[in-house]
LODREN-188351 format. One line per field, with one value per atom (N, C-alpha, C, CB): atom name; residue in three letters; residue number from 1; x, y, z. Coordinates in steps of 0.001 Angstrom, whole numbers. Glycine has a CB too. Example, Ala and Ser with C-alpha at 12.3 -4.5 7.8 and 13.67 -1.06 7.14 Angstrom:
REM LODREN-188351
atomo: c(N  CA  C  CB  N  CA  C  CB)
residuo: c(ALA  ALA  ALA  ALA  SER  SER  SER  SER)
num: c(1  1  1  1  2  2  2  2)
X: c(13190  12300  13200  11308  12850  13670  12900  14084)
Y: c(-5690  -4500  -3300  -4473  -2250  -1060  30  -598)
Z: c(7800  7800  7800  9046  7080  7140  7870  5725)
REM end
This chain:
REM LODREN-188351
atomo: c(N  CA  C  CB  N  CA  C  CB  N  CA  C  CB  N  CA  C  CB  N  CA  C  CB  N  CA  C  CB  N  CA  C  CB  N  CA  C  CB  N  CA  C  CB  N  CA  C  CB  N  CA  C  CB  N  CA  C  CB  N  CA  C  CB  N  CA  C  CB  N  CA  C  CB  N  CA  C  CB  N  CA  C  CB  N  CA  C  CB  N  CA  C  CB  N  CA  C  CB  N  CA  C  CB  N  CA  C  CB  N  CA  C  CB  N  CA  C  CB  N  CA  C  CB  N  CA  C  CB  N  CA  C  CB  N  CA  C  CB  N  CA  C  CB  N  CA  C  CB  N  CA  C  CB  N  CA  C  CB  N  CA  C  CB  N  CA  C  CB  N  CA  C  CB  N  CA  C  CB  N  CA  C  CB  N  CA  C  CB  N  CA  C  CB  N  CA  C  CB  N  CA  C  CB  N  CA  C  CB  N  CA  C  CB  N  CA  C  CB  N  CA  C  CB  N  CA  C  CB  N  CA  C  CB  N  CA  C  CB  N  CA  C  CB  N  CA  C  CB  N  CA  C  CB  N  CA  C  CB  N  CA  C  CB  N  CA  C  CB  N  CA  C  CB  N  CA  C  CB  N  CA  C  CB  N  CA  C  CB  N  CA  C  CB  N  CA  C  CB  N  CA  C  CB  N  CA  C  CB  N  CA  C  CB  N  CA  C  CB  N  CA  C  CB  N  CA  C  CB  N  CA  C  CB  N  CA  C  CB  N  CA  C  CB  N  CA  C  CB  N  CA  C  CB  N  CA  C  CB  N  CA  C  CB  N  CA  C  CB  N  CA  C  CB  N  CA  C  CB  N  CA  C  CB  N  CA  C  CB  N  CA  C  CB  N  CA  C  CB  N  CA  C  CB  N  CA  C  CB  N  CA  C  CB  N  CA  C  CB  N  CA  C  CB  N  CA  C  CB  N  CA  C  CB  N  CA  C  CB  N  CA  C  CB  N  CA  C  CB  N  CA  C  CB  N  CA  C  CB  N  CA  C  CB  N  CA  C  CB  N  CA  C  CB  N  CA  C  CB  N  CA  C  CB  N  CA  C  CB  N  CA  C  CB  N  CA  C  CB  N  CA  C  CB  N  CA  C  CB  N  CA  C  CB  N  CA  C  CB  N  CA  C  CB  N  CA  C  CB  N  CA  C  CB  N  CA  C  CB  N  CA  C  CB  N  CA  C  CB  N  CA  C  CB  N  CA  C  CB  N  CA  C  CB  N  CA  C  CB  N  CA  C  CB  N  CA  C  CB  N  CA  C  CB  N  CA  C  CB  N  CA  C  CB  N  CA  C  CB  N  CA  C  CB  N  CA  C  CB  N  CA  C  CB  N  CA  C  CB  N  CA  C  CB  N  CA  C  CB  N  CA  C  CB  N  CA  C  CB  N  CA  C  CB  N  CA  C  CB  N  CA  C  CB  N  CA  C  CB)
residuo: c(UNK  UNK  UNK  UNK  UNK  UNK  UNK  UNK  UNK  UNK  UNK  UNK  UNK  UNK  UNK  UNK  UNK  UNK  UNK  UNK  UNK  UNK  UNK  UNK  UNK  UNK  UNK  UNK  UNK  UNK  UNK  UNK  UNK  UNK  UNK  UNK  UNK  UNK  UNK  UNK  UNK  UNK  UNK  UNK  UNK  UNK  UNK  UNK  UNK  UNK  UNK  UNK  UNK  UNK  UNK  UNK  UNK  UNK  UNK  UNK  UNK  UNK  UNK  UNK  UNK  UNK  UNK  UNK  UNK  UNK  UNK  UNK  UNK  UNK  UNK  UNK  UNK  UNK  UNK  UNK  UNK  UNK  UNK  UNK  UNK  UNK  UNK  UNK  UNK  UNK  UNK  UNK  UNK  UNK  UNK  UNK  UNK  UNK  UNK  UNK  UNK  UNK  UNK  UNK  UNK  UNK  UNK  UNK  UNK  UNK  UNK  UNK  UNK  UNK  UNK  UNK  UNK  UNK  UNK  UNK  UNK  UNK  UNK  UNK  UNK  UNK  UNK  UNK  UNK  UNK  UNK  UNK  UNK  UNK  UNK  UNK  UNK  UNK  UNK  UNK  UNK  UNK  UNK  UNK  UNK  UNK  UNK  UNK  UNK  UNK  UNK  UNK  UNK  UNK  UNK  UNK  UNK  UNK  UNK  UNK  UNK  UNK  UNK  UNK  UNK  UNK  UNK  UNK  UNK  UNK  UNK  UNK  UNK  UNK  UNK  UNK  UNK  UNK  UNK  UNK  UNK  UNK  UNK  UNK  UNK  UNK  UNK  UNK  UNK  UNK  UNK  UNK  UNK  UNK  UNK  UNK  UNK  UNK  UNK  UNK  UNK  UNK  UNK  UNK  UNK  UNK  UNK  UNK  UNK  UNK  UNK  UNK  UNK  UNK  UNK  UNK  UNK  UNK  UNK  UNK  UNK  UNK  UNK  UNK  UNK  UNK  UNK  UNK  UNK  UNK  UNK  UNK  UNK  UNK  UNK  UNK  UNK  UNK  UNK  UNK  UNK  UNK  UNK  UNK  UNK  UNK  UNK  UNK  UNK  UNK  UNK  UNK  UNK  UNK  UNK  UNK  UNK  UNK  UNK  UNK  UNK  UNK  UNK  UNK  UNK  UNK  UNK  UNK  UNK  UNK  UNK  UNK  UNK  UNK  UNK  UNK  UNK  UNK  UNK  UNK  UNK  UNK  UNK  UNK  UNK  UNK  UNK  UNK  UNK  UNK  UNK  UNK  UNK  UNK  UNK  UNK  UNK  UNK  UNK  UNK  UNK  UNK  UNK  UNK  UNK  UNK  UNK  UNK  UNK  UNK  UNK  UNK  UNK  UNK  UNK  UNK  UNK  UNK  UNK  UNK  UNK  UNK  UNK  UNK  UNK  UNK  UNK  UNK  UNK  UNK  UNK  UNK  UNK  UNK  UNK  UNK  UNK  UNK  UNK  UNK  UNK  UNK  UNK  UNK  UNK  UNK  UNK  UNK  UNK  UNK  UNK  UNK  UNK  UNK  UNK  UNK  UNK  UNK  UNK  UNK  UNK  UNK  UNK  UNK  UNK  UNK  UNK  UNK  UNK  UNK  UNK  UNK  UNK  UNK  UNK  UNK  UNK  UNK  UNK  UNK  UNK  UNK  UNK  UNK  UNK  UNK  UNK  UNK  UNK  UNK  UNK  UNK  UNK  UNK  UNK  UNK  UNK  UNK  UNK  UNK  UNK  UNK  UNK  UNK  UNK  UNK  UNK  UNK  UNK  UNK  UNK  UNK  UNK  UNK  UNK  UNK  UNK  UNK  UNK  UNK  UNK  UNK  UNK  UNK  UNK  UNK  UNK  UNK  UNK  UNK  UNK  UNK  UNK  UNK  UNK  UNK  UNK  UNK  UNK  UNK  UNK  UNK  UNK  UNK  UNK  UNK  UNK  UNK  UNK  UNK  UNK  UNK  UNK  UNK  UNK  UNK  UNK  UNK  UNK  UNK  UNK  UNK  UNK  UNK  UNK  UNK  UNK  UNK  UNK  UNK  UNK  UNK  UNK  UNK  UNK  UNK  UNK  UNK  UNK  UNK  UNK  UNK  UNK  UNK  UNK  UNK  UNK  UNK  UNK  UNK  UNK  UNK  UNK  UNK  UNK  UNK  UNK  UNK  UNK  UNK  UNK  UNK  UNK  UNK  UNK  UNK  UNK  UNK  UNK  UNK  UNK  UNK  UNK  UNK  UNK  UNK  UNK  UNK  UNK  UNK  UNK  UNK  UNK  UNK  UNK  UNK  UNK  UNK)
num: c(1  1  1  1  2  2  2  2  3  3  3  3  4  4  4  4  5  5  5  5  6  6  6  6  7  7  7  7  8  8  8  8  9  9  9  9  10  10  10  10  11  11  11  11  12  12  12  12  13  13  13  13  14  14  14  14  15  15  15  15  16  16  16  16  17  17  17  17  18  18  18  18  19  19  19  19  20  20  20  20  21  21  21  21  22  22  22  22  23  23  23  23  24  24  24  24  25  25  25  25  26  26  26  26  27  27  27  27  28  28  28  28  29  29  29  29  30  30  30  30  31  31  31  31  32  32  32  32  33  33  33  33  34  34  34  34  35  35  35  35  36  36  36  36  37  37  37  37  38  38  38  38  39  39  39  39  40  40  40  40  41  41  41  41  42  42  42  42  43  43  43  43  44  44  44  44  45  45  45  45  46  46  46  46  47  47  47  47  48  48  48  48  49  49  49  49  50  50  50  50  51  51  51  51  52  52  52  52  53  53  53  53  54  54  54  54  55  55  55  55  56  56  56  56  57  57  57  57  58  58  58  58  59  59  59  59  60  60  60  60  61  61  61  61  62  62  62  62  63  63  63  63  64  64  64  64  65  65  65  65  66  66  66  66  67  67  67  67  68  68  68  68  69  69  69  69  70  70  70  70  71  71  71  71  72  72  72  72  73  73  73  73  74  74  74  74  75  75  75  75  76  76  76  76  77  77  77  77  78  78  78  78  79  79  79  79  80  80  80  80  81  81  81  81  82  82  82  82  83  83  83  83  84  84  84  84  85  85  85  85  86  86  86  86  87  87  87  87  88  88  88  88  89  89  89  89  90  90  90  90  91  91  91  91  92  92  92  92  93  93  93  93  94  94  94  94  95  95  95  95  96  96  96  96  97  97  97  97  98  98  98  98  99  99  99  99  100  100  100  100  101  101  101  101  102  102  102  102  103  103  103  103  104  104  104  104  105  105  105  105  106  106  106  106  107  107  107  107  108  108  108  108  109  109  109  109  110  110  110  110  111  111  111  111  112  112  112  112  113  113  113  113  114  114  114  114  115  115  115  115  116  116  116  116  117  117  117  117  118  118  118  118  119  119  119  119  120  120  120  120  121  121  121  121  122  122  122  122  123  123  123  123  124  124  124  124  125  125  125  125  126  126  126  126  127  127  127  127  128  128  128  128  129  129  129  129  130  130  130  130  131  131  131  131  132  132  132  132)
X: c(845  0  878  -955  737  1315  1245  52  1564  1060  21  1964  -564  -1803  -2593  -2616  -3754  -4717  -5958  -4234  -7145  -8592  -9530  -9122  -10328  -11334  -12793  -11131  -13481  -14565  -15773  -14872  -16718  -17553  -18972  -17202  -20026  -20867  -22098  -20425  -23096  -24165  -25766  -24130  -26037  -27467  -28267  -27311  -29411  -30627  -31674  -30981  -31776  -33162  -33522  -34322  -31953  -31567  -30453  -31466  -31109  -30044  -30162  -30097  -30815  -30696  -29487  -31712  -29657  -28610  -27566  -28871  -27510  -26082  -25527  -26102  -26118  -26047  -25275  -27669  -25641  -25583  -24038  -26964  -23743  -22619  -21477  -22877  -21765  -20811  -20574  -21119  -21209  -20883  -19889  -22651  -20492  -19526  -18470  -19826  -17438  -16901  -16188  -17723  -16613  -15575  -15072  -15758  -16336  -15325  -14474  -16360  -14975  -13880  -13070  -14864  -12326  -11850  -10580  -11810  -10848  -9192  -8161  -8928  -6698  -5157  -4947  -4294  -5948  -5293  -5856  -5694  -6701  -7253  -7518  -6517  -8690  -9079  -9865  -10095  -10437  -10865  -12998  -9978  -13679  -14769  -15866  -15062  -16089  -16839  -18207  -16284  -19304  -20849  -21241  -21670  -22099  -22764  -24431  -22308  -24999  -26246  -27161  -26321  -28187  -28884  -30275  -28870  -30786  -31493  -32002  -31345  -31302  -30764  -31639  -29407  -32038  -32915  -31802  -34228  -31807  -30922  -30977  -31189  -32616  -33002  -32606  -34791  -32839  -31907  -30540  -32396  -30376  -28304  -27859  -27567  -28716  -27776  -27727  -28529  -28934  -28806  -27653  -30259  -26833  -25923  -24604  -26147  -24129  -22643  -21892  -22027  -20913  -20831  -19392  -21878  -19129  -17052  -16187  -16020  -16558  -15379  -15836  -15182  -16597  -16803  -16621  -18498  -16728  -16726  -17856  -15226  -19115  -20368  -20466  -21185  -20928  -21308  -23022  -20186  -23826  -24995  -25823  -25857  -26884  -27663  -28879  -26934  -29635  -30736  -31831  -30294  -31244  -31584  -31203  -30902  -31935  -31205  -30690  -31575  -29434  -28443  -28689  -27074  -29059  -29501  -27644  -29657  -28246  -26771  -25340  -26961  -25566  -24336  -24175  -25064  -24709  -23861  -23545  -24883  -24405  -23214  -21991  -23837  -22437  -20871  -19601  -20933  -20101  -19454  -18914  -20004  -19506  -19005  -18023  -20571  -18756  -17149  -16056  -17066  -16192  -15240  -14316  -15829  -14715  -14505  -13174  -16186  -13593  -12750  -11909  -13509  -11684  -10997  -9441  -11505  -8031  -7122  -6295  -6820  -6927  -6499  -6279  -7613  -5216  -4880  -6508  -3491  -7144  -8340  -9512  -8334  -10800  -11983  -13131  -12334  -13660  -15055  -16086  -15054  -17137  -18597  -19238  -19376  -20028  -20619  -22454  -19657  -22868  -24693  -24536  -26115  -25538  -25446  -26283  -25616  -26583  -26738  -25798  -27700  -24674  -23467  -23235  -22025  -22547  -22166  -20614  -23525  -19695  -18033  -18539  -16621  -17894  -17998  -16664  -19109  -15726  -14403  -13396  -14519  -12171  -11309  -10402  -10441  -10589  -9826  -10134  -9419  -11253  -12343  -11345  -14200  -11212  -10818  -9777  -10884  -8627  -7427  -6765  -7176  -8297  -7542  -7764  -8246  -9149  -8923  -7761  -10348  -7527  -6230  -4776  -6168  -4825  -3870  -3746  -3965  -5178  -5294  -5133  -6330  -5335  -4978  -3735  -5452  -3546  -1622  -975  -1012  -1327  -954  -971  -1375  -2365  -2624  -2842  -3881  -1984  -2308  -3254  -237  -3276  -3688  -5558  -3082  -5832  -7537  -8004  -7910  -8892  -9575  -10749  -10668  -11580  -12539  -12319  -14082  -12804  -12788  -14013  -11309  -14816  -16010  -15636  -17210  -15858  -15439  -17078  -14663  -16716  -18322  -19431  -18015  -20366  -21824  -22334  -22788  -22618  -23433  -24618  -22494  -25375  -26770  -27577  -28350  -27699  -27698  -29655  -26617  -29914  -31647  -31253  -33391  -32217  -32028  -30822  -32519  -29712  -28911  -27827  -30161  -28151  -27419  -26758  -27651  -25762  -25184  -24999  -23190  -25665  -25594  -25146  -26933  -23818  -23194  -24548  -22648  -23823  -25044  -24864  -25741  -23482  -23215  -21736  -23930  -21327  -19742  -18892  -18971)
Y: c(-1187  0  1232  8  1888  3663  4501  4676  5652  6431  7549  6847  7270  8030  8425  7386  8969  9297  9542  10721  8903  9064  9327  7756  10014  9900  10009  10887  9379  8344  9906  6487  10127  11138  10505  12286  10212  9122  10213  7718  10764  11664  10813  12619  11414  10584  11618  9342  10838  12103  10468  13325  10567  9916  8249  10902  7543  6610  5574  6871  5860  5693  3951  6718  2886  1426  1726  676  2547  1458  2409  1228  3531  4098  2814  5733  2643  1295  -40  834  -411  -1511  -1175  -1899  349  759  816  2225  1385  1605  263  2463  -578  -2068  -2483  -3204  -2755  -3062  -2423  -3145  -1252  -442  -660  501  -1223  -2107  -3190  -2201  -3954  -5214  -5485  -6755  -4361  -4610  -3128  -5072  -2666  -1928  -1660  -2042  -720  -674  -538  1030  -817  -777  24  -1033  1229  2496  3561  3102  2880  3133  4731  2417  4739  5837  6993  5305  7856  8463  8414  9778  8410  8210  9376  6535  10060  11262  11404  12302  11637  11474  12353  10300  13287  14357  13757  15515  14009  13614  15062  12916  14832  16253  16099  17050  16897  16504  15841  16098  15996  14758  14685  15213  13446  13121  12456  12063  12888  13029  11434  14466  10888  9879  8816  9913  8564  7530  7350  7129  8746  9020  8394  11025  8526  8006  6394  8491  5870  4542  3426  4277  4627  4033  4243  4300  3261  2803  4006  658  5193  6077  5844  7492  5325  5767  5748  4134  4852  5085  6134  3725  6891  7828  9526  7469  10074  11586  12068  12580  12566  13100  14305  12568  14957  16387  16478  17220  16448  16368  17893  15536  17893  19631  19709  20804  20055  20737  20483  22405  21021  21542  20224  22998  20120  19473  19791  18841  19931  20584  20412  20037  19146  18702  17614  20957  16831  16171  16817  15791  17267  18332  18954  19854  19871  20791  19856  22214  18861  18125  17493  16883  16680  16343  17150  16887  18847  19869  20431  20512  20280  20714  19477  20719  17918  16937  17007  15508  17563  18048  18601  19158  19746  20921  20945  21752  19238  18919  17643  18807  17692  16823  17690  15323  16402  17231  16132  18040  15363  13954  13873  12884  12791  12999  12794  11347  12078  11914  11909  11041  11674  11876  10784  13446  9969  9477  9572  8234  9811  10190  9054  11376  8272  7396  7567  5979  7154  6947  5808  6249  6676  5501  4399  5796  3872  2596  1613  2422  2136  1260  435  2250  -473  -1384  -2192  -2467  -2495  -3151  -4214  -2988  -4971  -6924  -7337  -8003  -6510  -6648  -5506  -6202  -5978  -4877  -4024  -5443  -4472  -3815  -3109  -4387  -3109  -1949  -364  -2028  122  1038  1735  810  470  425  -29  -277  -664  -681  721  -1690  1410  2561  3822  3143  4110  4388  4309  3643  3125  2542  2813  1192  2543  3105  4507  2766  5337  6879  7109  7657  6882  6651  6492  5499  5042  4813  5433  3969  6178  6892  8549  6187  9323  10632  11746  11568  10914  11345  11532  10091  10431  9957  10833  8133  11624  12734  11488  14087  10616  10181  8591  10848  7843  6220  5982  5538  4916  4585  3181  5020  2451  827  26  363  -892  -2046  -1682  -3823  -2065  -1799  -2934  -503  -3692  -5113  -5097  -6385  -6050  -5681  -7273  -4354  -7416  -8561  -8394  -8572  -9921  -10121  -11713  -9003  -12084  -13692  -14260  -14310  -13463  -14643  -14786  -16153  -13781  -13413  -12535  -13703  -12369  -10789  -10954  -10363  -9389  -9139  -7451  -9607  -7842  -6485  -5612  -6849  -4089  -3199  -1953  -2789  -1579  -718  -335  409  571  601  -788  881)
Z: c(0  0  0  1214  -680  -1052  347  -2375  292  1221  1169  1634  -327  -197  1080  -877  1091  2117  997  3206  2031  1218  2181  369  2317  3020  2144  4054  3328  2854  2999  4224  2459  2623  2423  1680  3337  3338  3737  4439  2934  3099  3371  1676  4282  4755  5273  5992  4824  4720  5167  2489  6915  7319  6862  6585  6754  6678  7484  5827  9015  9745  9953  11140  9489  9105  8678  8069  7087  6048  6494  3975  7291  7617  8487  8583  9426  10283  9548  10615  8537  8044  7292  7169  6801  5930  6975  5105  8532  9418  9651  10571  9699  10088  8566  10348  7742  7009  6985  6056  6762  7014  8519  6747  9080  10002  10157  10838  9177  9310  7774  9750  7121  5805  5585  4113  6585  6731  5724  7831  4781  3659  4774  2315  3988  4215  4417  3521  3344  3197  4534  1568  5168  6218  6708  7025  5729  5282  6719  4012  6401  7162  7166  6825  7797  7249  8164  7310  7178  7560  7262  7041  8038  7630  8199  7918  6637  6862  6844  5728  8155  8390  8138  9923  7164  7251  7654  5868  8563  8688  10091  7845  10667  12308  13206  13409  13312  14379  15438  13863  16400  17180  18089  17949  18069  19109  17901  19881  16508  16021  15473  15314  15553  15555  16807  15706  17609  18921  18824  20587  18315  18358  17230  18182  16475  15678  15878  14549  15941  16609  15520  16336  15443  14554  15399  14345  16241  16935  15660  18264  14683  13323  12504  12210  12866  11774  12506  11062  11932  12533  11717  12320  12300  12183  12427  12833  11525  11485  10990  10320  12601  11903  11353  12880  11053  11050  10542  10126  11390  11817  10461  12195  9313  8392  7166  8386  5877  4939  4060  4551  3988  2834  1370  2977  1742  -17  -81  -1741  -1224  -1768  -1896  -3114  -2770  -3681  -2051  -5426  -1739  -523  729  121  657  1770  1235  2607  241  -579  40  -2365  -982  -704  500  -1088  1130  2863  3140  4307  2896  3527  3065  3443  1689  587  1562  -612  2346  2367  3947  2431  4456  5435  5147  6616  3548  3924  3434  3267  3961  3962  3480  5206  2440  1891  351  2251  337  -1470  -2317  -2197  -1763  -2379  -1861  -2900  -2271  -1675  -2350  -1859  -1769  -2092  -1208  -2381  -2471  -1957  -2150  -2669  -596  -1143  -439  -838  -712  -66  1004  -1509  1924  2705  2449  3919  980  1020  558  506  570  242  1661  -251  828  1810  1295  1999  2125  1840  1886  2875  509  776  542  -488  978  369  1389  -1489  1735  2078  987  3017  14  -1181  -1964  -1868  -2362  -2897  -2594  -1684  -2206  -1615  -1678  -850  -1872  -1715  -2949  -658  -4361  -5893  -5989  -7327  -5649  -6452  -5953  -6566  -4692  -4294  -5100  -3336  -5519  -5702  -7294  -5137  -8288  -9361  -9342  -9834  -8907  -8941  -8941  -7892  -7745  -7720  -8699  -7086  -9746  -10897  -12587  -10770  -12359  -13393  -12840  -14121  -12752  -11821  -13315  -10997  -14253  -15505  -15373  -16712  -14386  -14314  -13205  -13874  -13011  -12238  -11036  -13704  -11949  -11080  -11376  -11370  -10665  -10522  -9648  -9753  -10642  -10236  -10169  -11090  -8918  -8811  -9127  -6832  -9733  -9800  -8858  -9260  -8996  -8285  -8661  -8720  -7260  -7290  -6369  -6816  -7270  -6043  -5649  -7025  -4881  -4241  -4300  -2538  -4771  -4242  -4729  -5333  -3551  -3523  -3455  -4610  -3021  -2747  -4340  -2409  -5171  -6124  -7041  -6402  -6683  -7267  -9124  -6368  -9330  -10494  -10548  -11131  -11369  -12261  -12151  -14216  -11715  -12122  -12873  -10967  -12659  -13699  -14029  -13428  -14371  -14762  -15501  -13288)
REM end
């Protein structure tokens, strides 16, 4: 692993399950590159923020809903890392490397601006390619 830095920028708007389900994964498939993971909650209900295990993440919740783009923009706005991904909190890690090819692809091509990794979607018990 390089010595890049990435941090993770994970925006949720009144989806604190699948934030739940993303912070869990996200710990147990934790990248190398051992990123930073920041979640802008808009919107915050404060009685089911509390009920989600958030210690690996750093939360900045508010009142108000920013909308997508300006929260993006605001985690943007703290990070202090060679790179940045924005993900929804309905993502979920099935892999520790995810993370750490595209890292690692940037590194390699300093020519490529954005990197979109596979999208799989699971029903019944079977993953199918979904886009890229």
């Amino acid at each position: 692993m390089g010595t890049s830095s990435i941090d993770l920028v994970m925006v949720n708007y009144k989806t604190y399950d699948l934030m739940d389900n993303f912070i869990k994964s996200y710990e147990k498939f934790t990248p190398q590159s051992n990123p930073r993971l920041i979640i802008i909650d808009n919107e915050t209900n404060s009685e089911k923020l509390y009920k989600v295990d958030t210690s690996s993440a750093t939360v900045f919740p508010f009142k108000e809903n920013l909308g997508y783009a300006k929260a993006c923009n605001f985690g943007a706005s703290l990070s202090d890392s060679d790179y940045i991904a924005f993900l929804n909190s309905d993502t979920e890690f099935i892999n520790d490397d995810c993370v750490d090819k595209c890292v690692e692809y940037m590194d390699n091509n300093p020519d490529v601006a954005i990197v979109g990794p596979m999208q799989y979607r699971s029903e019944e018990h079977t993953s199918e390619l979904q886009s890229h």
